[in-house]
C-alpha positions as CSV (number, residue, x, y, z in Angstrom):
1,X,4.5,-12.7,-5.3
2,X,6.7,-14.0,-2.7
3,X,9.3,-16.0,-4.7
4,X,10.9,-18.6,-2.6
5,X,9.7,-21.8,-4.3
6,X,10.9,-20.2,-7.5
7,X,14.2,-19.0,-5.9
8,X,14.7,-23.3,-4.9
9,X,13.7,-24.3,-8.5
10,X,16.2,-22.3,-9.6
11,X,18.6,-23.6,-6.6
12,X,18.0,-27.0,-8.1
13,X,18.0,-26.8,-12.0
14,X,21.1,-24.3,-12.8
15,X,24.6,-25.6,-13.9
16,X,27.4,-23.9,-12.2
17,X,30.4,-22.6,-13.8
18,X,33.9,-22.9,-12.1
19,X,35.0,-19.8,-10.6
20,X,35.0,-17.8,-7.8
21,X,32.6,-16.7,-6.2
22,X,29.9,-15.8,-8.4
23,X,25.8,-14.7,-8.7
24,X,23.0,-16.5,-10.2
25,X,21.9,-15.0,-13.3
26,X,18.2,-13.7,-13.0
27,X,15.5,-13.7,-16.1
28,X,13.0,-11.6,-16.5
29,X,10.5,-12.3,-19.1
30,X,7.7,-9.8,-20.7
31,X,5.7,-12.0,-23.4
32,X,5.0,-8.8,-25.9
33,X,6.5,-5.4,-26.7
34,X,5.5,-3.4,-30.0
35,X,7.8,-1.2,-31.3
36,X,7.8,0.8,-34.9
37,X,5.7,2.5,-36.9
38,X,6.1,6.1,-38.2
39,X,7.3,8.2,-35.6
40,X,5.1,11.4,-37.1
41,X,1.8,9.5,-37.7
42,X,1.0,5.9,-35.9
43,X,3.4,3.7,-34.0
44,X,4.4,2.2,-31.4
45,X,7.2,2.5,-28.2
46,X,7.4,0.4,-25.4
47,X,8.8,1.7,-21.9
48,X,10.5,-1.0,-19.6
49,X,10.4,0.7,-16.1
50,X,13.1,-0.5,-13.2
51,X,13.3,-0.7,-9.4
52,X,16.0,-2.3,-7.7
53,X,14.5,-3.3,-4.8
54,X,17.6,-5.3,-3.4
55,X,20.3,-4.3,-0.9
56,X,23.1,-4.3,-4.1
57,X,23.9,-2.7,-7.0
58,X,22.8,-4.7,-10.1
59,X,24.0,-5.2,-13.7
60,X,22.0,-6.2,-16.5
61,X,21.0,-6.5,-19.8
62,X,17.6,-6.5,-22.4
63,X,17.5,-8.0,-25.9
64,X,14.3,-8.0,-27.7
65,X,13.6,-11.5,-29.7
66,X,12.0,-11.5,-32.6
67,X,9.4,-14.4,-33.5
68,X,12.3,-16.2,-35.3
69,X,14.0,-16.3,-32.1
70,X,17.1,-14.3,-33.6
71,X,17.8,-11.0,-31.2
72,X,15.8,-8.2,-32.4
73,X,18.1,-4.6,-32.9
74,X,16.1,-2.0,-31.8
75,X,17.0,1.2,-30.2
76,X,17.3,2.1,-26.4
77,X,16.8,5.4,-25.4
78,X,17.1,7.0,-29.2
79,X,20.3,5.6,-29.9
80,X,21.3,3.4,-32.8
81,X,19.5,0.2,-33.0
82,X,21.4,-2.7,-31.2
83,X,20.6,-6.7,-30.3
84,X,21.2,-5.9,-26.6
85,X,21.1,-2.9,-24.1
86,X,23.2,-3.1,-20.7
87,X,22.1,-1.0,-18.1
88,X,23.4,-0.6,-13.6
89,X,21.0,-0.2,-11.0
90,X,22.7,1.0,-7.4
91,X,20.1,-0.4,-4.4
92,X,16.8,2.0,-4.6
93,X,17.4,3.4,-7.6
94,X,14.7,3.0,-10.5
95,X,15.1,3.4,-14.8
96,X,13.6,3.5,-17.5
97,X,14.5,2.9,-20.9
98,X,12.4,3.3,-23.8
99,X,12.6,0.4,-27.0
100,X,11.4,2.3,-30.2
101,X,12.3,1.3,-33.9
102,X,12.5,2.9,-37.3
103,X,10.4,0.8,-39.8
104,X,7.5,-1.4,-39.7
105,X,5.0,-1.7,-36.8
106,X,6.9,-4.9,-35.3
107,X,5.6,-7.5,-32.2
108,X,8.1,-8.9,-29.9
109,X,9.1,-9.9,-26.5
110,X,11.5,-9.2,-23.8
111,X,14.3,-10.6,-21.6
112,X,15.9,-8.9,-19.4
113,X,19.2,-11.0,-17.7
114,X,20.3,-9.2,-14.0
115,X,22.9,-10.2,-11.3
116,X,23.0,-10.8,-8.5
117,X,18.9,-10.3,-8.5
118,X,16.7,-8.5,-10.7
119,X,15.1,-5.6,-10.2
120,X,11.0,-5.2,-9.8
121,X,10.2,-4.1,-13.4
122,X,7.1,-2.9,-15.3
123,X,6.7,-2.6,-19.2
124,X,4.1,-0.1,-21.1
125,X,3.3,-0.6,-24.5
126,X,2.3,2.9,-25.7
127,X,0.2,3.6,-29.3
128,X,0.9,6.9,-30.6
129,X,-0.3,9.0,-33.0
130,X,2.8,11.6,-33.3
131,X,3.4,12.7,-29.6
132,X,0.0,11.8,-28.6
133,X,-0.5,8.4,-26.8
134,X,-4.1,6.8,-28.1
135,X,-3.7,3.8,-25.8
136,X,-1.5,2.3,-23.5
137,X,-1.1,-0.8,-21.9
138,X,1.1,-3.0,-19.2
139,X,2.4,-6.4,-19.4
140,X,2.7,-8.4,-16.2
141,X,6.0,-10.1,-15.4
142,X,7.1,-14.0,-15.8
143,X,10.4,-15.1,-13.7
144,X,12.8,-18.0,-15.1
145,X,11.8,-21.3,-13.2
146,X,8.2,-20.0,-13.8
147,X,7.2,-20.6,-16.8
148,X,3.4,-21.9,-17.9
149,X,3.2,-25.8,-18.9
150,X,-0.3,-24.3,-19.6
151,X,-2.8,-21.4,-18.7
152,X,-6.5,-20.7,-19.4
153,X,-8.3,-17.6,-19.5
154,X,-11.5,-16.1,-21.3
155,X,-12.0,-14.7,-25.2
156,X,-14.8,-12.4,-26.2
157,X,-15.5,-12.0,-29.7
158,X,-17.8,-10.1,-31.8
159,X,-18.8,-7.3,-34.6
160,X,-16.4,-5.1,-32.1
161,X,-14.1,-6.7,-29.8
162,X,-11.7,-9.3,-30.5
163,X,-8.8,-11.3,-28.3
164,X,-5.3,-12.0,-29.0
165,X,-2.9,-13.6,-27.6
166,X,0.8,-13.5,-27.4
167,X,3.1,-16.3,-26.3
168,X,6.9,-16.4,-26.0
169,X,9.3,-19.3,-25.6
170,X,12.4,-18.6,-23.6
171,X,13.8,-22.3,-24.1
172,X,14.0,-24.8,-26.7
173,X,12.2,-25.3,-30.1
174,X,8.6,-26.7,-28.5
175,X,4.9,-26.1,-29.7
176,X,2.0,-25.0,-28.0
177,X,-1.4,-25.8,-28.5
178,X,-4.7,-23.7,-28.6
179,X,-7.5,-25.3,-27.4
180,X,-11.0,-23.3,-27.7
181,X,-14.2,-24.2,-25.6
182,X,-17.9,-23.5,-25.3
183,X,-18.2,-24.8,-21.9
184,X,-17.6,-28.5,-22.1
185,X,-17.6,-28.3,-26.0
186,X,-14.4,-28.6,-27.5
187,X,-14.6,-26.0,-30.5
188,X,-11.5,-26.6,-32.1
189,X,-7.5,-27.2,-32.0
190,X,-4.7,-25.3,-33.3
191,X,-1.0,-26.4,-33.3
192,X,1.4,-23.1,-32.5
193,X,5.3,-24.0,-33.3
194,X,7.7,-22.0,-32.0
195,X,11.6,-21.5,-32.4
196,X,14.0,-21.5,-29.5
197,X,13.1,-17.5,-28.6
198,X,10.7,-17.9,-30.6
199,X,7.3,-15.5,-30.4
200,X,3.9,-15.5,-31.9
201,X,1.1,-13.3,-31.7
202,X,-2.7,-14.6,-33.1
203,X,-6.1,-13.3,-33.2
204,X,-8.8,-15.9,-31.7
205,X,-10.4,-15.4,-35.5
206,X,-7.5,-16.1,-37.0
207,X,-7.2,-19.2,-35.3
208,X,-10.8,-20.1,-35.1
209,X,-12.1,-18.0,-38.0
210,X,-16.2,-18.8,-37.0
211,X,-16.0,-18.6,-33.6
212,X,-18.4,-15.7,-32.4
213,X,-19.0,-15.1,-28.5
214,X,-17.5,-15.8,-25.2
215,X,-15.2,-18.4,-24.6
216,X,-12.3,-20.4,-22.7
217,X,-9.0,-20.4,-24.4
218,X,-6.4,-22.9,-23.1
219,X,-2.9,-23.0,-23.9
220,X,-0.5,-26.2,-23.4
221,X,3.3,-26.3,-23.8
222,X,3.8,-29.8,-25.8
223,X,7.2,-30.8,-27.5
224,X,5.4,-32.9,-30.5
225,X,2.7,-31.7,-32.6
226,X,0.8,-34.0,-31.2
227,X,1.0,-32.5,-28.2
228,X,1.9,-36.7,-26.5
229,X,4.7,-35.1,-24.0
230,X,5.2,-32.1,-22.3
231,X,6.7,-29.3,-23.3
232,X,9.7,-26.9,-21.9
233,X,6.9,-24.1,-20.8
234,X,6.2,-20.4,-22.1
235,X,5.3,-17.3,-21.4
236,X,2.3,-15.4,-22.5
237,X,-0.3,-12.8,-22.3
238,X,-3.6,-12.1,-23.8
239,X,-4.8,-8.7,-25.3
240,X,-8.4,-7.7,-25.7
241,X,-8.8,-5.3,-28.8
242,X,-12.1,-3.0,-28.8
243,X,-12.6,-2.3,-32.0
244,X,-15.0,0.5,-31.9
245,X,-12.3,2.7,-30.3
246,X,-9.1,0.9,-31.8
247,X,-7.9,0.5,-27.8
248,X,-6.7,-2.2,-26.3
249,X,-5.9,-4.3,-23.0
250,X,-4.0,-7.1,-21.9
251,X,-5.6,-9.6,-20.3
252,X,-3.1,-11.6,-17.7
253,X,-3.2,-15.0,-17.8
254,X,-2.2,-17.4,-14.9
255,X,-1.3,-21.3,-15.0
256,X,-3.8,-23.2,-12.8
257,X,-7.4,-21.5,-11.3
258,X,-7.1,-20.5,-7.6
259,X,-9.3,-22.6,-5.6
260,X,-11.7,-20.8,-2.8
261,X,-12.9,-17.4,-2.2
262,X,-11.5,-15.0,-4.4
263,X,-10.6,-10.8,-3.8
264,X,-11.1,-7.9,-6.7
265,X,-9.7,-5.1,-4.6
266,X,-11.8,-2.5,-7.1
267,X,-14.9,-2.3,-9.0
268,X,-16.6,1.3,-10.3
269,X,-19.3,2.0,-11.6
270,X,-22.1,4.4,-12.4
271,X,-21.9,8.3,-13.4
272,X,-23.0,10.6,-16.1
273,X,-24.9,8.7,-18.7
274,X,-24.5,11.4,-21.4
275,X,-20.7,12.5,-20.1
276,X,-17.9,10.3,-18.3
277,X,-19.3,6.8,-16.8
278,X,-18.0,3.6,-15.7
279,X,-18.5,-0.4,-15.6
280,X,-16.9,-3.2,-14.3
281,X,-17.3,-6.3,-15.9
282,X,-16.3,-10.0,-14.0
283,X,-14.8,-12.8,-16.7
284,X,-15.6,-15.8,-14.4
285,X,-13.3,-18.8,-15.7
286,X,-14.6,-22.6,-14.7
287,X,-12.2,-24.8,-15.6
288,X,-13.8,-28.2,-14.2
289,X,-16.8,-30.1,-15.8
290,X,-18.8,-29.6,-12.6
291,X,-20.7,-26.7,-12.5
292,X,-19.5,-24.1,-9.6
293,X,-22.0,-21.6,-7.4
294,X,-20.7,-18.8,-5.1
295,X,-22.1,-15.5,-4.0
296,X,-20.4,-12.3,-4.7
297,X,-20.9,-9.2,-2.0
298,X,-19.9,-5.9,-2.8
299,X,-19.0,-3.7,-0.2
300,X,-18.1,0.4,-0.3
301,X,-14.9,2.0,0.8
302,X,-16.2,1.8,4.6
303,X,-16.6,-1.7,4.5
304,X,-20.6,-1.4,3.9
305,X,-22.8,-3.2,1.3
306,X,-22.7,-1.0,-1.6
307,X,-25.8,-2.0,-4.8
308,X,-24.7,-2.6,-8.4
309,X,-26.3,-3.8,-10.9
310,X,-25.6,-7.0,-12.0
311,X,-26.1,-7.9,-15.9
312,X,-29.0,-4.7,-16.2
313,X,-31.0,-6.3,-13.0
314,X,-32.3,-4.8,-9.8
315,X,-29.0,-2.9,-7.8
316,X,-28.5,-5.5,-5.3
317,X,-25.0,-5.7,-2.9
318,X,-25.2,-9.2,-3.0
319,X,-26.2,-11.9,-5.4
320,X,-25.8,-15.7,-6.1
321,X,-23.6,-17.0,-9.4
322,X,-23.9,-20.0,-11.2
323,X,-20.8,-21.1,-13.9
324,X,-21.4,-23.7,-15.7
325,X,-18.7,-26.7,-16.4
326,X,-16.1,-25.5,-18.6
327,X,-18.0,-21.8,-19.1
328,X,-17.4,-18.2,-18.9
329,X,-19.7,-15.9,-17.0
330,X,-19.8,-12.2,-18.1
331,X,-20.9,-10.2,-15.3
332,X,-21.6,-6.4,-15.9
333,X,-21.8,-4.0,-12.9
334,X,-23.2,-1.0,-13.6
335,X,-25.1,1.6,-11.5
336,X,-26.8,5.4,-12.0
337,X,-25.6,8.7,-12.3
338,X,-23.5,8.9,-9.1
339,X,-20.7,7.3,-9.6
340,X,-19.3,4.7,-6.9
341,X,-16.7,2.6,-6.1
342,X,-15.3,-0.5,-3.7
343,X,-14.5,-4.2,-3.9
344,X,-16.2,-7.5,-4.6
345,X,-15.6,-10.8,-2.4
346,X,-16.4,-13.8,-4.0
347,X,-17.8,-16.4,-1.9
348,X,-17.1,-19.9,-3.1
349,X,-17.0,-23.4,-1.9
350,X,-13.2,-24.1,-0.1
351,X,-12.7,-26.5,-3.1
352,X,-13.5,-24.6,-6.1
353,X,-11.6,-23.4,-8.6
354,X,-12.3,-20.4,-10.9
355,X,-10.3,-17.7,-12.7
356,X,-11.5,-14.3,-12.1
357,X,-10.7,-11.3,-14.6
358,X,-11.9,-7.8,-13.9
359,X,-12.5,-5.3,-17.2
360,X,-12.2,-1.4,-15.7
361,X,-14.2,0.7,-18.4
362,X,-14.8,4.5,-18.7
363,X,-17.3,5.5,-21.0
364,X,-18.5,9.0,-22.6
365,X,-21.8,8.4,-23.0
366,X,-22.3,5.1,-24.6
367,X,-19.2,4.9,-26.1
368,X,-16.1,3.2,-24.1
369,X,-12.9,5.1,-24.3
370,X,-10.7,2.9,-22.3
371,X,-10.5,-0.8,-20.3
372,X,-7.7,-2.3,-18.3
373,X,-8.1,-5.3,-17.0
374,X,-6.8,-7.7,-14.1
375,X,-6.5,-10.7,-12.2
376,X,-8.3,-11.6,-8.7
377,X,-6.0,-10.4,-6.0
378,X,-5.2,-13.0,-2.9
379,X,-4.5,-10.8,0.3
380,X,-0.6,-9.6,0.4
381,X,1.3,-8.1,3.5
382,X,3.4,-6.3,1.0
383,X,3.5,-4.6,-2.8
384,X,5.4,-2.6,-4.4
385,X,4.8,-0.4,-7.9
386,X,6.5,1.8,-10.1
387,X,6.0,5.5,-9.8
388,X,6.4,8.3,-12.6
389,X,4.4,10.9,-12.4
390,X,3.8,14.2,-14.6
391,X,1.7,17.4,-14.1
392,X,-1.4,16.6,-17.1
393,X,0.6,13.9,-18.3
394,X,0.9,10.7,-16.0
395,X,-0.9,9.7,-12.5
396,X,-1.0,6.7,-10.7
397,X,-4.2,5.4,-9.1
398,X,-3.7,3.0,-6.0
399,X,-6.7,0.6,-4.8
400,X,-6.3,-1.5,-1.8
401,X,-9.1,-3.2,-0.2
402,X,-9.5,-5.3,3.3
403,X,-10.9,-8.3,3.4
404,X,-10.4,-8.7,7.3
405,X,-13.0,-8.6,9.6
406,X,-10.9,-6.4,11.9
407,X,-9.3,-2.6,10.5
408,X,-6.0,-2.6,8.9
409,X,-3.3,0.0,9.0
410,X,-1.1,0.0,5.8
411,X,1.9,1.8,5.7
412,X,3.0,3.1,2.9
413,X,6.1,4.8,2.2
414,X,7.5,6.5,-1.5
415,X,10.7,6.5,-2.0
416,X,12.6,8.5,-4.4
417,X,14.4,7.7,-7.6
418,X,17.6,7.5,-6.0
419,X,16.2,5.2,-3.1
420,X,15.9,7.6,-0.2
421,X,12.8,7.9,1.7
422,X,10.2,10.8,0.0
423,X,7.5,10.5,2.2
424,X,5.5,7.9,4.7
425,X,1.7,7.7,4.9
426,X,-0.2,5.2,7.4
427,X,-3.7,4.4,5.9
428,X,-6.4,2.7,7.8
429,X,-8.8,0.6,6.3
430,X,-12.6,-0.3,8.4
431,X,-13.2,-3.8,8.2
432,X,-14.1,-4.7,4.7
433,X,-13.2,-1.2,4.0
434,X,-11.8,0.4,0.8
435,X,-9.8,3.2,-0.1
436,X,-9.1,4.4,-4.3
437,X,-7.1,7.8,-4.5
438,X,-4.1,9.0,-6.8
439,X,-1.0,9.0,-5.3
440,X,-0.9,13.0,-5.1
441,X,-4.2,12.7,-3.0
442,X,-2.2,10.3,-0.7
443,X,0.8,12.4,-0.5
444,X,-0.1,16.3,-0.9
445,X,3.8,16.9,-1.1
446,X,2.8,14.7,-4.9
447,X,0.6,18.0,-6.1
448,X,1.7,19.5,-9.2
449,X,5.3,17.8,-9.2
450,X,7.5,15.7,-11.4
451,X,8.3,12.7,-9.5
452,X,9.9,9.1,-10.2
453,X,10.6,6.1,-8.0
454,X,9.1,3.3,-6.1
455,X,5.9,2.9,-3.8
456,X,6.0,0.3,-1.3
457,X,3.8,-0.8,1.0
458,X,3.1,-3.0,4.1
459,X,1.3,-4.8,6.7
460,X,0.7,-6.7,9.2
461,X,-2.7,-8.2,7.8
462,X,-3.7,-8.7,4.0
463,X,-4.6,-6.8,1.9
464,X,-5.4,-6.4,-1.9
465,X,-4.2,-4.5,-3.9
466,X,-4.3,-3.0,-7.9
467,X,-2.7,-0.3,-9.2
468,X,-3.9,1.8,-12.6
469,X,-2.0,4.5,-14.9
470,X,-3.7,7.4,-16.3
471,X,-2.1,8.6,-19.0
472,X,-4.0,12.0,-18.8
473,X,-3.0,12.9,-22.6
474,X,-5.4,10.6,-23.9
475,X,-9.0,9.8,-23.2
476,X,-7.7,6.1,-23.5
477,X,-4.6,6.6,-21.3
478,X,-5.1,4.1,-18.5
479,X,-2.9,0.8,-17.9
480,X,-2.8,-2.1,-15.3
481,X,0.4,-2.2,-13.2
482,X,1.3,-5.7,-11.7
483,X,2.1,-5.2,-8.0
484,X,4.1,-8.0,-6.3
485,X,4.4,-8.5,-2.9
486,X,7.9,-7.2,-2.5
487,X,9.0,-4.1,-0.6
488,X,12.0,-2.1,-0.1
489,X,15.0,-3.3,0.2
490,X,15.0,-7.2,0.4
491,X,18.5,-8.4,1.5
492,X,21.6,-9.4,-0.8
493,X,24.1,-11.9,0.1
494,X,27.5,-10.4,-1.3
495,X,30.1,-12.8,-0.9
496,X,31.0,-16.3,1.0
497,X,34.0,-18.5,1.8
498,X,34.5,-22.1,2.9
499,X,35.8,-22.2,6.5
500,X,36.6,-26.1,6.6
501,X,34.8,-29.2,5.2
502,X,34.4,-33.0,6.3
503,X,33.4,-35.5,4.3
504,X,32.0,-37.9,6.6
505,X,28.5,-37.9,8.0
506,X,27.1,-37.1,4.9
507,X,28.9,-34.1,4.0
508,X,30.1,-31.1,6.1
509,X,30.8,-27.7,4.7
510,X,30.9,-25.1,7.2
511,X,30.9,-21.2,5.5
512,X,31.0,-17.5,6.2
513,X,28.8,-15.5,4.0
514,X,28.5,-11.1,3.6
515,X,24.8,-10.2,4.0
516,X,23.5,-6.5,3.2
517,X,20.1,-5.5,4.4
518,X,18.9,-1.8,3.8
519,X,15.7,-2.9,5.6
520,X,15.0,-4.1,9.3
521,X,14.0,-7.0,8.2
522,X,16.4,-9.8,8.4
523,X,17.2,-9.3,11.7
524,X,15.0,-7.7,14.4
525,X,15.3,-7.3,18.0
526,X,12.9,-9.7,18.8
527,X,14.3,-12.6,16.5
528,X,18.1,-12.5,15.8
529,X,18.0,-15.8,13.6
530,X,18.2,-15.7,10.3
531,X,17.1,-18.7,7.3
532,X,19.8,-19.5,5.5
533,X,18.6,-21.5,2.2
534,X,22.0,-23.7,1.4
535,X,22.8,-26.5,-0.8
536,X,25.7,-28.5,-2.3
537,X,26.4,-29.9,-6.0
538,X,28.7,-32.8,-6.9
539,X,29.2,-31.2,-10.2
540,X,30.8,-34.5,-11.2
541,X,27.7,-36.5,-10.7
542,X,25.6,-34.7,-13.5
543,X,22.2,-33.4,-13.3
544,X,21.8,-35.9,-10.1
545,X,24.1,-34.2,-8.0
546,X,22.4,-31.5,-5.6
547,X,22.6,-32.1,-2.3
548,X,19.5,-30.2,-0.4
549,X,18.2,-27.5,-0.2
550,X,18.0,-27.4,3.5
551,X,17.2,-24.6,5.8
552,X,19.6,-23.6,8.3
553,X,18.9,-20.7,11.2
554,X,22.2,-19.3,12.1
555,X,23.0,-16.3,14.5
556,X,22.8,-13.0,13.1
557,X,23.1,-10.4,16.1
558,X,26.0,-9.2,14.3
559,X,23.4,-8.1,12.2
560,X,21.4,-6.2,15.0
561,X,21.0,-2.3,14.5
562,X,23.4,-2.6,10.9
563,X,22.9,-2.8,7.4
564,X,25.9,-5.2,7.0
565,X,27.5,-7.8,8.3
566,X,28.9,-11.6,8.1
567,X,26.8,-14.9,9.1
568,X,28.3,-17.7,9.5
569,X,26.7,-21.3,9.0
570,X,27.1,-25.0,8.4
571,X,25.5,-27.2,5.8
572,X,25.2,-30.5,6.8
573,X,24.4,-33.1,3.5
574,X,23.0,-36.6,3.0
575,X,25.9,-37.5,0.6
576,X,27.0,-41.1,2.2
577,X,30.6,-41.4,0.1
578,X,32.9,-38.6,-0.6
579,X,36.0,-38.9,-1.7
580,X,39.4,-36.8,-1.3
581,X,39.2,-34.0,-3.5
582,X,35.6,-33.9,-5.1
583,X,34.4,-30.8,-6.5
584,X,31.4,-29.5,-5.7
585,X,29.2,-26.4,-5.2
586,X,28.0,-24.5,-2.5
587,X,24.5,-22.8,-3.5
588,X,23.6,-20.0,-0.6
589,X,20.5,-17.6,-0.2
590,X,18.9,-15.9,2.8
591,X,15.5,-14.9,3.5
592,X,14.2,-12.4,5.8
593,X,11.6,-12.4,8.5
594,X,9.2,-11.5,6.1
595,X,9.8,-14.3,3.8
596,X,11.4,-12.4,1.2
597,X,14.7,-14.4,-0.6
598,X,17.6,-12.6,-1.8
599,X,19.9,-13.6,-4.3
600,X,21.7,-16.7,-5.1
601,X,25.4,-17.2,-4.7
602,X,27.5,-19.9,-5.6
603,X,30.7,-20.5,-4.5
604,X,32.9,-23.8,-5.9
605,X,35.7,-25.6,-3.8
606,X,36.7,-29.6,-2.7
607,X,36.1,-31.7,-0.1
């Protein structure tokens, strides 16, 4: 996601220290690892996979809380267990570091801290039985300034499946409470605490031993049991667990419905009913009282109605929904023994609000050997995702799907694990048109090589996107990979100085500041301006002290046709008395034409 609004709540809620020039800190937050286990038989390792997608070298560190909240010591890479790993990242280059532990199967969650920006980063939970995955699993990203005041998704429960849910605190003591419905029935209400770093994980039976079926789950962040005030926020993830196969899926969970049509860039189904078939099944979420009506259409990978069956009835390529207030719909598409593929538009009034989740599953026979599962897509002119492939061990599968009534050329280019370009490929989608291939169908030079680094891609027009994967050691080997909008290389603001100040007419500062951009984006022949995000903090007036933020376009054509270069700006405030000698802070960020931020700097002097 495009992370500007985050980027200004952070602007506005972080306490500077003195120095000099210095870098906002940058959380990451992954709401459950599982590590441990016997490294022979069953257990567990968790990979956290790294691309630093910024124009600057980056320094951080991951620490693994436990659900006390107390700093977990595990072991990085296969070296002696520790509270904390550090780890550098030059501009382009991608990690990864693997989190194992000797002892008992334990459950977890991570936070990684980066400056001056944080890399894009993925985490797979692997279950192994020796050197053999069985299942794995990945856990979509929450950023600091993000967290969930609450989130609501759908539960399944019966003689073989069964829902968890993991939730993380990243800030003070706090409690969150589990509310279960049956649309507007209120089933029951659980009180979660939770320590300062504190984790927990549940099963829906074990909070709500009786409950049998299909369900909304909502979660609020509350600071009393009572839950009469709002709490700090948390992060948190579900995780469907089929029991007939002893796999399992996370479910991503999201804050608020999105209102209006929604996108799920892929749907398969169909194939051998006595070998290797497939499913898609819709979770549709309605969180209002009033009952909501759309029409889904299904359309093929040339942009044509394609038929499914929907819930065992007639194949059909389009087909009216009803969810009821405060329900779940279960939607299974299915189809015969050629297998098919595409995407699904849900029509729905401009208004509406509904959370869509998608369940992939691949059958033998009747029996399902794996799921993954993800949110409803809105269109994106960019993505990026993690690559790491292995001959007959790892693949990834890329779907992107175009909801424009017009074609749509993506461009997408792989770059290798140092950062430098591997290959470029320019893919065309027909209006409504699809396209699902592996990555070493996209790029023949892919066939039969090792290969690490980062996909990213771009457009002009939206498009949707998910990526899957395969672990192709295991029948049950397939994962979800999140995939923001974010490219390669978003700029980085390096350094600043204050050229003079004046503290009359509200405030003057004006300012130099050192901008690297490995991309063409922040400044392009056509538009030489470049956004500057800028704001000032009285540190001695307290929490009540920011001044802005405020947008100011300054001249970069000294920027033109280089990857670095020096802007130079003036922030004008609304401060109406300053004295001699005040202290304050200058906050700075840029953004590019695309609308991607950098990082934060800060820089403290006096009026």
């Amino acid at each position: 996601m495009k992370r500007t609004a985050l980027l200004l709540f952070v602007l506005f809620c972080a306490a500077p220290a003195f120095a000099q020039v210095a870098f906002m800190g940058q959380n990451t937050w992954f709401p459950n690892v599982d590590v441990g286990g016997d490294p022979n038989g069953l257990h567990y390792v968790t990979l956290v996979q790294a691309s630093n997608n910024t124009s600057s070298f980056i320094t951080g560190t991951i620490q693994v809380f436990s659900a006390s909240g107390a700093a977990l010591p595990v072991s990085y890479d296969g070296g002696a267990n520790a509270t904390a790993d550090s780890f550098e990242l030059d501009s382009g280059v991608t990690k990864q570091i693997q989190i194992g532990l000797s002892g008992a199967i334990t459950q977890a969650w991570v936070q990684i801290t980066s400056s001056p920006n944080f890399a894009e980063t993925t985490v797979i939970v692997q279950y192994l039985a020796g050197s053999s995955v069985l299942t794995e699993i990945g856990i979509n990203p929450f950023f600091q300034g993000a967290e969930l005041p609450s989130a609501l998704f759908p539960v399944e429960t019966s003689a073989n499946l069964n829902t968890g849910i993991a939730i993380a605190n990243p800030n003070s003591a706090s409690v969150v409470q589990a509310q279960l419905f049956s649309g507007s029935t209120l089933l029951g209400t659980m009180t979660i605490p939770l320590a300062q770093n504190g984790y927990t994980a549940k099963l829906i039976t074990d909070l709500f031993p009786t409950f049998s079926g299909i369900g909304q789950l909502q979660l609020l962040s509350c600071t009393t049991t009572a839950c009469t005030a709002a709490g700090p926020g948390f992060v948190a993830t579900a995780l469907r667990l089929n029991l007939a196969n002893n796999s399992f899926t996370a479910l991503p969970v999201e804050q608020s419905a999105t209102a209006g049509s929604q996108i799920v860039p892929h749907i398969a189904f169909g194939g051998d009913p006595n070998g290797i078939n497939l499913q898609t099944v819709l979770y549709l979420t309605n969180p209002s009282l009033s009952g909501v009506t759309g029409q889904a259409s299904l359309f093929d990978n040339n942009g044509n109605p394609i038929a499914a069956s929907a819930n065992g009835g007639a194949p059909q390529s389009s087909f009216a929904f009803t969810v009821l207030g405060g329900g779940v719909m279960k939607i299974t598409l299915s189809g015969g023994s050629t297998l098919q593929q595409g995407w699904v538009f849900l029509t729905l009034p401009s208004q509406t609000t509904l959370i869509v989740n998608a369940l992939f599953q691949t059958y033998n026979g009747p029996t399902v050997i794996s799921e993954a599962s993800v949110l409803a897509t809105p269109p994106q002119t960019e993505g990026l995702v993690y690559v790491n492939l292995a001959p007959n061990l790892t693949d990834i599968g890329l779907a992107l799907a175009n909801p424009q009534t017009t074609s749509n050329t993506i461009t997408l280019t792989l770059y290798n694990s140092a950062g430098f370009v591997f290959a470029t490929q320019s893919i065309t989608l027909a209006p409504f048109g699809h396209l699902a291939q592996y990555l070493d169908q996209i790029f023949s030079q892919l066939a039969g090589a090792n290969f690490t680094g980062t996909l990213s891609m771009q457009s002009a027009l939206g498009f949707s996107t998910v990526a899957l994967r395969q672990n192709l050691t295991s029948q049950a080997g397939f994962a979800a990979l999140p995939v923001p909008a974010d490219i390669m290389f978003i700029p980085s603001v390096t350094n600043a100085s204050i050229v003079s100040t004046n503290r009359t007419s509200g405030g003057q500062v004006n300012f130099t500041i050192s901008v690297t951009d490995f991309s063409p984006n922040l400044v392009t022949p056509t538009s030489t301006a470049v956004t500057v995000f800028v704001a000032v903090n009285y540190t001695n007036l307290g929490n009540n002290g920011f001044d802005g933020y405020y947008q100011v376009l300054v001249d970069g054509t000294s920027l033109l046709n280089t990857p670095s270069g020096t802007l130079t700006g003036t922030f004008v405030g609304q401060n109406p008395s300053i004295s001699s000698g005040t202290p304050a802070v200058l906050y700075v960020a840029v953004e590019d034409s695309l609308g991607n931020p950098s990082n934060i700097l800060t820089l403290p002097f006096k009026f």
